[in-house]
C-alpha positions as CSV (number, residue, x, y, z in Angstrom):
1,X,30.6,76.7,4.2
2,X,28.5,76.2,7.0
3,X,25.1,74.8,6.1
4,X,21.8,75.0,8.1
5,X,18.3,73.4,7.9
6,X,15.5,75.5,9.1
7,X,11.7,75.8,8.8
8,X,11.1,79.0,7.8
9,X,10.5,80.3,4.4
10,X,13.6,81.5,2.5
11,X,13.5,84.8,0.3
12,X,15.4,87.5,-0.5
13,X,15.9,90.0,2.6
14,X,14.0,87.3,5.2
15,X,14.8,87.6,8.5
16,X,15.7,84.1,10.4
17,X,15.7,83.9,14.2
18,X,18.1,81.5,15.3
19,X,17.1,78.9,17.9
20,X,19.3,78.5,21.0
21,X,21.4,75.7,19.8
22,X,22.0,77.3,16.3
23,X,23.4,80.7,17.8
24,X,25.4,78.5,19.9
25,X,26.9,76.5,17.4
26,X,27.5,79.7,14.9
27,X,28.8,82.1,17.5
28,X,30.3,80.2,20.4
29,X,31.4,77.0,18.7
30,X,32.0,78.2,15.1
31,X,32.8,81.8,16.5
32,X,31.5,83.2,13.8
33,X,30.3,87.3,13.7
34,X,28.5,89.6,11.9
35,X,28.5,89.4,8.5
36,X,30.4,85.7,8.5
37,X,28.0,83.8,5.6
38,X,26.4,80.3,5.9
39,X,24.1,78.5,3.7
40,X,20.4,77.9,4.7
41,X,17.5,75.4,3.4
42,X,13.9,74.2,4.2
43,X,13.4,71.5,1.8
44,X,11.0,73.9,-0.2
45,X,12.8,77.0,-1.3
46,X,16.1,75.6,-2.4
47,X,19.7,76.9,-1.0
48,X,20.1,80.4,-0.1
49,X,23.0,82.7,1.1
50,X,22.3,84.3,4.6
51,X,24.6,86.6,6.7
52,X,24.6,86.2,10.4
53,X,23.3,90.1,12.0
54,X,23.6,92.0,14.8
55,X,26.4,92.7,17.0
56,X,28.6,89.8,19.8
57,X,26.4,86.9,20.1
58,X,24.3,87.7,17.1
59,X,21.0,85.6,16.8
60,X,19.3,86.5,13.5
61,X,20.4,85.9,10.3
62,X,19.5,88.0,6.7
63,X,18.9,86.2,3.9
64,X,20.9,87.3,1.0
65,X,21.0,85.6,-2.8
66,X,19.8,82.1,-3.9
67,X,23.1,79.8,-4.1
68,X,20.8,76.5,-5.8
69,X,17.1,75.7,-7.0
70,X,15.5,73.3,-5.1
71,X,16.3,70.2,-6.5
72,X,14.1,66.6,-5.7
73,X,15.8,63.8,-4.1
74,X,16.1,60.1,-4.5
75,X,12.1,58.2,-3.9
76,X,13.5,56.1,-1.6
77,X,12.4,54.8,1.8
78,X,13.8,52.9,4.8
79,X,11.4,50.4,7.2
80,X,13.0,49.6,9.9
81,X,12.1,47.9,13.3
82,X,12.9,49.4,16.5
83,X,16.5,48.1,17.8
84,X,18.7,49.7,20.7
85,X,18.7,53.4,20.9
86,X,22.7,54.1,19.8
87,X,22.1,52.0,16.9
88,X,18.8,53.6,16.0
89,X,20.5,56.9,15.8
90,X,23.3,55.7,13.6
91,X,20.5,53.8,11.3
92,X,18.7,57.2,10.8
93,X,21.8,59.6,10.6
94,X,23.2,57.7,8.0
95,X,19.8,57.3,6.0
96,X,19.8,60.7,6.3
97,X,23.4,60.6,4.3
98,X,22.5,57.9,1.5
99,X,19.5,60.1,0.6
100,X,16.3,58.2,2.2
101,X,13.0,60.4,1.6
102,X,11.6,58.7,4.6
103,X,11.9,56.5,7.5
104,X,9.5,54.6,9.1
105,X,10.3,53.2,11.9
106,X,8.4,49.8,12.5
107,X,7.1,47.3,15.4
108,X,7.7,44.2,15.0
109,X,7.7,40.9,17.2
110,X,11.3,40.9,18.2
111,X,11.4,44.7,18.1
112,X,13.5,46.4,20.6
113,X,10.4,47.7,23.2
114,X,11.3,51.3,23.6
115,X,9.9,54.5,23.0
116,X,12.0,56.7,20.5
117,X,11.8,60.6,20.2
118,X,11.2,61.3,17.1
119,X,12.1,64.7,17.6
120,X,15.6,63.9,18.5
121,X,15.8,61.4,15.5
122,X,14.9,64.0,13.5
123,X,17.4,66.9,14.7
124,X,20.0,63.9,13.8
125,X,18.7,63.4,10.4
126,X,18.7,67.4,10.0
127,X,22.4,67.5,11.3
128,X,23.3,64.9,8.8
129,X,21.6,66.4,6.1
130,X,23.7,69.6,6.9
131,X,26.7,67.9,6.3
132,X,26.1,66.1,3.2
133,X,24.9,69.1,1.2
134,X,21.5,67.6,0.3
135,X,18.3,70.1,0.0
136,X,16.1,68.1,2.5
137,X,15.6,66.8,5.7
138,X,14.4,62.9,5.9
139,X,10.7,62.7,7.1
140,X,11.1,60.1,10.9
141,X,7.6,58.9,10.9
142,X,6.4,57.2,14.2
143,X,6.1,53.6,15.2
144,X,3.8,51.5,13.6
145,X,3.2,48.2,13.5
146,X,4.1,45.6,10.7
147,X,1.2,44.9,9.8
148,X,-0.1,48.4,9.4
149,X,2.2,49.3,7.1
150,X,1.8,46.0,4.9
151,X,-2.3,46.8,5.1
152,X,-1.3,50.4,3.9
153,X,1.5,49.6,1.3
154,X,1.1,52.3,-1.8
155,X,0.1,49.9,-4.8
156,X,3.0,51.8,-6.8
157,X,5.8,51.1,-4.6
158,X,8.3,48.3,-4.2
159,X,10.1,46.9,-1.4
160,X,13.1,45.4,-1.1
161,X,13.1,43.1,1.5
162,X,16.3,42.1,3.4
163,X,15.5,38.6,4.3
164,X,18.1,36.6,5.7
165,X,16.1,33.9,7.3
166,X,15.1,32.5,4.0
167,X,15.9,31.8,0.3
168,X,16.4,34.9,-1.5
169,X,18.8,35.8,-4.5
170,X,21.8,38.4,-3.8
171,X,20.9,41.4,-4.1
172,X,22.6,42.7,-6.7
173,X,21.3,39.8,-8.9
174,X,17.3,40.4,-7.6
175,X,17.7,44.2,-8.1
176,X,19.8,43.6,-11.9
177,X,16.2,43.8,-13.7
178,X,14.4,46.2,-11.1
179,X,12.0,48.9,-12.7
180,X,12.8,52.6,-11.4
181,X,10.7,54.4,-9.2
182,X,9.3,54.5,-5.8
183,X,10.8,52.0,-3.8
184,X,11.7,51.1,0.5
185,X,13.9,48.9,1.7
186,X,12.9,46.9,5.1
187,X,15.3,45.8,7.6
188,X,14.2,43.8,10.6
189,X,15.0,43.4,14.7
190,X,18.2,42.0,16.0
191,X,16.8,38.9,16.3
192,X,15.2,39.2,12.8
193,X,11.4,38.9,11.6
194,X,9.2,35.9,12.7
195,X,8.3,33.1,10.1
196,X,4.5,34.8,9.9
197,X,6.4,38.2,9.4
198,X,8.3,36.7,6.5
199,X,5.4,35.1,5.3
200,X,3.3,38.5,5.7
201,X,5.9,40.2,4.0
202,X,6.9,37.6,1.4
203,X,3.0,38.0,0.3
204,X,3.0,41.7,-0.6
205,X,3.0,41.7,-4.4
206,X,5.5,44.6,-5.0
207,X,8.5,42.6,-2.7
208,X,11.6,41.9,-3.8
209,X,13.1,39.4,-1.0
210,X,16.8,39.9,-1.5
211,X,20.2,38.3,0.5
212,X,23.1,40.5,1.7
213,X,25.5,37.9,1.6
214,X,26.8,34.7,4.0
215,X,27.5,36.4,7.2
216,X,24.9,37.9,10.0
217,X,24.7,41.7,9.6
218,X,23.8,43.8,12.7
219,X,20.1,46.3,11.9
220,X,22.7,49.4,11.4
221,X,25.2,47.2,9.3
222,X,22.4,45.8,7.3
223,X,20.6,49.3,6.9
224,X,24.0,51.0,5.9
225,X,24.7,48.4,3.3
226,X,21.5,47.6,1.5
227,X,20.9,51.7,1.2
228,X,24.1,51.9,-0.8
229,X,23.6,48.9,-2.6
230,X,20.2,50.4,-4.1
231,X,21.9,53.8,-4.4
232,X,24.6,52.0,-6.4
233,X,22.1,50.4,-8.7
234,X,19.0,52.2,-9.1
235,X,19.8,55.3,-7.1
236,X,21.4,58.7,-7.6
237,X,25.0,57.2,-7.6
238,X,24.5,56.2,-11.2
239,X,25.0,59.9,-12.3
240,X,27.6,60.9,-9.5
């Protein structure tokens, strides 16, 4: 069934005003009419039933029944520097499907020097979010600087470091004793962090500094694979 992420609050017998692109996609794509049922969530009120309304080229939809609780996801976040736009998209649309809470998207000194919209990154995660059946929408938080996020680092979190410039254990082996709980993973520029940056970094008491293997990974690649690699050890793929 169609799924849909929206802002509004979800209740029984709630109205919900599609936006231009959503009618679009349900009535001239989808060709869906009145009465055809998709799913709707906000990340708040769980996963509720909804029936599209009106007559041809319907734009409201009814909420109808609760179909799941609102259930919390994975405490996971994602730190990555600013690389070339097709690649940040993939980075963030498939965060978005190996359950990151968050991603922060980070300057650094080899950073790609563009400007993102965040409001486009986010309609991606939302889209991908959609599709995967999860009850949330990652947060894309602006560009910061390195620095600024090491100053502000949560004193309860850990980081996994993905640091390919210098001695680090394999991953699997740094994360085989890892406590649970709130963690992020960081993945650098193109051109990877500086030797200050991995000193910086290094520094940080909660980091883990961990290896993804012999071979240069692009930021996507590396993103991709040290997201499931924590999903596959201290994540929600455990129980799946």
């Amino acid at each position: 069934m169609i799924r849909l992420h929206v802002s509004d609050d979800l209740r029984a017998g709630a109205e919900i005003e599609l936006n231009p692109g959503q009618r679009r996609y349900l009535v001239d794509v989808m060709r869906l009419g009145p009465g055809a049922e998709v799913l709707l969530f906000n990340g708040r009120d769980g996963e509720w039933r909804a029936r599209l309304a009106g007559g041809r080229g319907a734009a409201s939809l009814e909420v109808q029944t609760l179909a799941r609780p609102q259930a919390g996801g994975c405490d996971l976040g994602l730190a990555v520097a600013l690389v070339k736009r097709p690649r940040l998209e993939t980075i963030i649309e498939k965060a978005a499907e190996l359950g990151a809470a968050r991603v922060r998207l980070m300057i650094t000194e080899r950073a790609q020097p563009i400007r993102p919209n965040v409001e486009r990154l986010t309609a991606i995660a939302a889209e991908a979010a959609e599709q995967t059946g999860r009850m949330d929408v990652p947060a894309i938080e602006a560009p910061i600087s390195l620095s600024s996020i090491l100053e502000s680092w949560p004193g309860d979190r850990f980081l996994m470091f993905c640091d390919e410039a210098g001695e680090a254990p394999p991953l699997v082996d740094a994360l085989g004793d890892a406590p649970s709980g709130g963690w992020a993973v960081m993945i650098g520029p193109e051109g990877g962090f500086s030797a200050a940056e991995r000193a910086a970094v290094r520094a940080l008491p909660q980091t883990r500094p961990v290896s993804l293997g012999p071979r240069i990974l692009r930021a996507d690649t590396a993103a991709i694979a040290a997201l499931s690699l924590w999903q596959a050890i201290l994540g929600d793929w455990r129980g799946a």
